[in-house]
Each structure stands twice: as C-alpha cells, then as structure tokens.
VODREN-51267 format. One line per 3 residues: their letters; for each residue x, y, z of C-alpha. Coordinates in steps of 0.2 Angstrom, whole numbers, m for minus. Example, Ala and Ser with C-alpha at 12.3 -4.5 7.8 and 13.67 -1.06 7.14 Angstrom:
REM residues 2
AS = 62:m22:39; 68:m5:36
REM end
This chain:
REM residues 323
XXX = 43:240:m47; 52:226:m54; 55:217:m36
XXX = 36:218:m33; 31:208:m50; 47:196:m48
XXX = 37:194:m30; 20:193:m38; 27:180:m50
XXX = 33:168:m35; 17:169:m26; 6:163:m42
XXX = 20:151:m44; 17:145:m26; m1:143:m30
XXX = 3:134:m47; 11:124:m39; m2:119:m23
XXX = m16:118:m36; m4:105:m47; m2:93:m32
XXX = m16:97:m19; m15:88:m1; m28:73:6
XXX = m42:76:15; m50:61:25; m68:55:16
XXX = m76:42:25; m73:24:34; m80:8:38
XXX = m79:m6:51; m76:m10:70; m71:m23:80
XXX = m78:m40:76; m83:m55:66; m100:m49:57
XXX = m102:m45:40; m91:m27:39; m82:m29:55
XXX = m63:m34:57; m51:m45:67; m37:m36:63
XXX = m38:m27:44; m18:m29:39; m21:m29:20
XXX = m32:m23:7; m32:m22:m14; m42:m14:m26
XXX = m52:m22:m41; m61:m19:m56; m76:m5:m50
XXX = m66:1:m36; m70:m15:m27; m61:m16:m12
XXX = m53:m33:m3; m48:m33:15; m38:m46:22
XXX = m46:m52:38; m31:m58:49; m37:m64:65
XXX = m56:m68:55; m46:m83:44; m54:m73:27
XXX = m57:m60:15; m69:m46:14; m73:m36:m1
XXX = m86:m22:m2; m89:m4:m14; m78:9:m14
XXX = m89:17:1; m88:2:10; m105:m6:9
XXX = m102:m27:11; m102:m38:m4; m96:m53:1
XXX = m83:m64:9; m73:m81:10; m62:m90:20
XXX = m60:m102:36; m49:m107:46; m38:m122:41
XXX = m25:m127:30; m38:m135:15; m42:m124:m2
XXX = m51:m109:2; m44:m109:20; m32:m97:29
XXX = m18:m96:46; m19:m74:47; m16:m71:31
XXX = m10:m55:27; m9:m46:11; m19:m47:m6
XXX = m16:m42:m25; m29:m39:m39; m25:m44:m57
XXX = m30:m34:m72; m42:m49:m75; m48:m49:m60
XXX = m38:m64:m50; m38:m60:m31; m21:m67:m23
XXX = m19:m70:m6; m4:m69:5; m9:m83:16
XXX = 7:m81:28; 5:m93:42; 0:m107:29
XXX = 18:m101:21; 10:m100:5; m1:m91:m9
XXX = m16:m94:m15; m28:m87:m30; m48:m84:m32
XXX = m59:m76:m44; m68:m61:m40; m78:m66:m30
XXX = m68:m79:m20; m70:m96:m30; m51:m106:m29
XXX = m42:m106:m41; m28:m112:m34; m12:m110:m25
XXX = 6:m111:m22; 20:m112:m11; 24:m122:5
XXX = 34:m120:22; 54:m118:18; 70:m108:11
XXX = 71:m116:m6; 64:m107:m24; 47:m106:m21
XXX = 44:m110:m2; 40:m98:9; 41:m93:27
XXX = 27:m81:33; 25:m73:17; 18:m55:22
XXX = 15:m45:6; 10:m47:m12; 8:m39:m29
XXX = 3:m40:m47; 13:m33:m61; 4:m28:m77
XXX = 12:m43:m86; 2:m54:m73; 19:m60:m63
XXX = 15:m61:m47; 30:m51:m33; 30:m61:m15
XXX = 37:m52:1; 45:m68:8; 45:m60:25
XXX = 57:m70:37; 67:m77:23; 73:m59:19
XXX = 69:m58:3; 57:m58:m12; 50:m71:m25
XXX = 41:m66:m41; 31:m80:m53; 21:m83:m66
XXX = 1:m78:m65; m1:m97:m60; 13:m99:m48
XXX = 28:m104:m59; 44:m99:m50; 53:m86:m60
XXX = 68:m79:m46; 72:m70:m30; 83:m58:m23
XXX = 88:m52:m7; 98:m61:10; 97:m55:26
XXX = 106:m39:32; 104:m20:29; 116:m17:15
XXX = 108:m13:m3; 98:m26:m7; 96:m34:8
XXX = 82:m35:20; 77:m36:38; 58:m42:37
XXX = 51:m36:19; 34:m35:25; 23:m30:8
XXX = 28:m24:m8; 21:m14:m23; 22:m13:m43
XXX = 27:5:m50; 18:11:m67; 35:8:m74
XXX = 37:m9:m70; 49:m5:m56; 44:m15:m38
XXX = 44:m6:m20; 50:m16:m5; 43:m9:14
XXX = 61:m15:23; 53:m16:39; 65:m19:52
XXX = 79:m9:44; 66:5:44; 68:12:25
XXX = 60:8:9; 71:1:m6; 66:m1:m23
XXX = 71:m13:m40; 69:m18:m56; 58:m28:m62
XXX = 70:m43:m61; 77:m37:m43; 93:m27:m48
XXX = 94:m13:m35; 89:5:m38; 89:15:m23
XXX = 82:15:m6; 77:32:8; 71:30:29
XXX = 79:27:46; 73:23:62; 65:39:67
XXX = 49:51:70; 55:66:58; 47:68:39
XXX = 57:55:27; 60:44:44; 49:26:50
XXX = 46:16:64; 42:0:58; 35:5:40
XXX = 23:m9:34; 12:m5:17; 16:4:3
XXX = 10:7:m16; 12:17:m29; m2:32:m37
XXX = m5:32:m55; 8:47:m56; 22:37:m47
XXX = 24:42:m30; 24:29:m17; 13:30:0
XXX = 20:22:14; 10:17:30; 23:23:46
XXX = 16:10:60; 21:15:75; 23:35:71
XXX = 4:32:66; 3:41:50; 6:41:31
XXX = 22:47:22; 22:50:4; 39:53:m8
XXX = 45:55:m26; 47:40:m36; 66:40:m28
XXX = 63:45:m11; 60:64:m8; 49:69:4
XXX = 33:76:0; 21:75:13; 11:68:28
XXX = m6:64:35; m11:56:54; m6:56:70
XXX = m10:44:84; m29:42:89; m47:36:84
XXX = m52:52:77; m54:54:57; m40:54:50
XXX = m30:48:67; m24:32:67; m19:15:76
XXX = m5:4:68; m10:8:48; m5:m8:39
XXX = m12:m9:21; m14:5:8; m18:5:m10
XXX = m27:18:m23; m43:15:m32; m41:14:m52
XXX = m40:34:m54; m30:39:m39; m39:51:m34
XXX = m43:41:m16; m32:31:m7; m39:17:5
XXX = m28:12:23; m31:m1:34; m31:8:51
XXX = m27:m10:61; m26:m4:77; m45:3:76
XXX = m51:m11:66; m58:1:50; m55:4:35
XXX = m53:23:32; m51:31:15; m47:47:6
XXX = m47:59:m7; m35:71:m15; m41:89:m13
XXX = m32:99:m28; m37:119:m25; m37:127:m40
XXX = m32:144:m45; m48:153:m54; m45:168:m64
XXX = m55:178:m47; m43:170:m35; m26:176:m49
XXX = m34:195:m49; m32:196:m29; m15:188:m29
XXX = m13:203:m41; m21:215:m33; m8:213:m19
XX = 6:220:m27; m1:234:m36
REM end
C-alpha cells in the first residue's frame, strides 16, 4: 500500500509540475511575400511596445512595420538611403520603456532612434572598429536603465550606450573562447540585468553582466535538444528563461536562465507552427505569447502558452487509479 501512494504522489507531482510550466501552442499569424502594407521582404527582426504593439524590421523593404498584437497594420517608415529615416537591410529593433523605437540599421553600420510611431530622433554610429563605429551591426536591446546593448556583428563583439547613443564600453574579439564571438547576431536584456548573446557562428548562446564580464555560455553545432545550426534571435520571458530561434534546424529551443534544456517547437515547413529560417523572437508585456519572425515564409507567427491545470475532478481520477 505504501508503494501505491508513493506512486500516486509522483504522478500528481508530474502534473504539478506540467500545469506549473505548460507547453506553446501556435495562435495565429500574419504576412506574405511583398511590399504592401502587411507583407514582408524578409521579416529578420521584431520588438514589442507599449499595448503589445508589435515592430517588424522589413529587411529587404528598407523599413519598419508595426501592427496589434493580432497583426492588424498600423503604420510604417523607412526608405532606402543613407539620410535620417532611411535604411541599407536593417536588421533588428528594441523598444524603450518610454516608448523609443531603436533600429539596427546594419548595412548603414549604424543605429538609429524614433518615437513610437516612427518620427527621427536621431542616430548614432558609423562604419569602423573604433568605440562606437560599427560594422553590420545585427542585433539590439534596451535595458531597463535605458542603456542601449548593440550586436556589433563582424567586429565580434558588443557595444552598449547611453539612451541617446553616448559610448559607454564593449567586450568581446573574435574567436570561440569565453567571451569571444564568431558573428554575435542579436542580443537580449534578462529581468535581472544580465545581457544574452546568440554566438552565431560558434553555434552556442553566452551570457554577461551588465558591464560584459562573462557568466556562462551552452550549444554546439548540431540537430539534438540543447544543439544550433546557426542560432539567430533570442530573448528573455518575464520568468527568465531565454528563447532561442535555431535557423537552420527550423525550430525554437528554449533553456533555464543558465543553459538547461527545456523544450522545443517547429520543424521545417509552411504549416502552422512549421517554419523557414526563424530570425527574430520577442514576448509581449505579460509573456504569455511569444512572437517569431518566420523569414523564410515571410510571416509573422505568434504563440501562446498553454498551462493545463490540475482541477480537483482531474486529482480524484489520478486518485482513483491507485486505489
């Protein structure tokens, strides 16, 4: 009798413990190829705002888009060029607390900053290896202070700054040691201040202080759970796990705040929920949907966590079994 109510306990456990995490179950999507109002040219970044706004960086389309958090259109900006406003395939964008939209503008090796609804504000950056300059920078983030983290991709490393662009240090050279990088395509800010780098090339994720002193770091080269080919986004949920978009294995990975494996969605495909070459992730306000740039099929598709929960009915049968 004892065995059979030690079992009993392990399988409520096992519930417990589905119903505290719960898996993600695909909700909806926007987009196709194009350049209308809601189409894409290649959707490689996106960022959340205040209402659960969404921005989508519009790569080969020179701008940004931003819509609700079902996808219906709002607005856009951006052209071609090199002028204030204008974009070379930009990449990546960040939303302040405030609501300042930052924009990775990579092939113009430089950042620049709007309001909410894309007026300039201004900008920073220029094309080099000194404090500051960039070449092809491919990823951005806020912190909650306002400093402003900068994947400074084929420089091998990464910049942080002041709300308004004031250079306040780097870290990283090229290589795979720790603290080195191999292309750091985008980066994200942790609730706890600490700062996520997707060390694309070296096929891992590494993660630092707020100032850049080295923590930890998890992935190889590979197709099984914890592994990457070519990992591109990644951010952080309200609870501190981070989401990592695995390119070419087509799929999400998620971990602990240090690296365990935890779970996976996607495979390769134009189905819901498949994907092609997912690029840029990020969670609305709550976290209770994540949002992924599915490139390859030029959409947006987004998702929301499904937490079963274990009613009082549901603990009577579990019960019942092992009477």
């Amino acid at each position: 009798m004892r065995k059979l109510t030690i079992t009993a306990a392990a399988a409520l456990y096992a519930l417990a413990a589905v119903s505290a995490f719960g898996a993600w179950v695909y909700e909806g999507q926007w987009g196709s190829e194009g350049s209308g109002d809601g189409q894409f040219n290649g959707a490689f970044g996106l960022a959340t705002g205040r209402g659960d706004t969404v921005y989508v960086v519009d790569y080969g389309n020179f701008r940004v888009q931003y819509f609700t958090s079902a996808g219906s259109f709002l607005g856009k900006w951006g052209s071609p060029g090199e002028g204030n406003g204008q974009f070379v395939y930009p990449v990546d964008a960040a939303v302040a607390r405030a609501g300042t939209v930052y924009v990775a503008d990579t092939w113009n090796h430089r950042v620049q900053y709007f309001t909410a609804t894309g007026s300039y504000l201004g900008k920073w950056g220029s094309e080099g290896s000194g404090n500051g300059q960039f070449v092809a920078p491919a990823g951005i983030a806020v912190a909650s202070n306002g400093n402003v983290y900068v994947a400074d991709t084929w420089n091998h490393r990464v910049q942080y700054f002041t709300a308004t662009g004031s250079y306040l240090g780097k870290w990283g050279s090229y290589g795979s040691g720790n603290g080195q990088f191999d292309g750091p395509f985008n980066v994200a800010v942790a609730p706890n201040g600490n700062i996520y780098v997707t060390d694309h090339e070296n096929n891992r994720v590494q993660y630092f202080t707020s100032s850049g002193s080295y923590l930890g770091k998890w992935g190889s080269k590979g197709t099984g759970d914890g592994q990457f080919n070519l990992p591109w986004g990644v951010a952080l949920a309200p609870d501190g796990n981070a989401y990592v978009t695995d390119g070419w294995n087509h799929r999400i990975q998620y971990f602990t705040p240090t690296g365990s494996f935890l779970g996976k969605w996607g495979s390769y495909g134009k189905g819901n929920g498949q994907f092609y070459l997912p690029r840029g992730i990020a969670f609305n306000a709550a976290g209770g949907r994540v949002y992924v740039c599915d490139a390859g099929n030029a959409r947006i598709q987004y998702f929301r966590r499904s937490d079963p929960r274990v009613e009082p009915t549901s603990l009577g049968r579990v019960k019942a079994l092992f009477r």
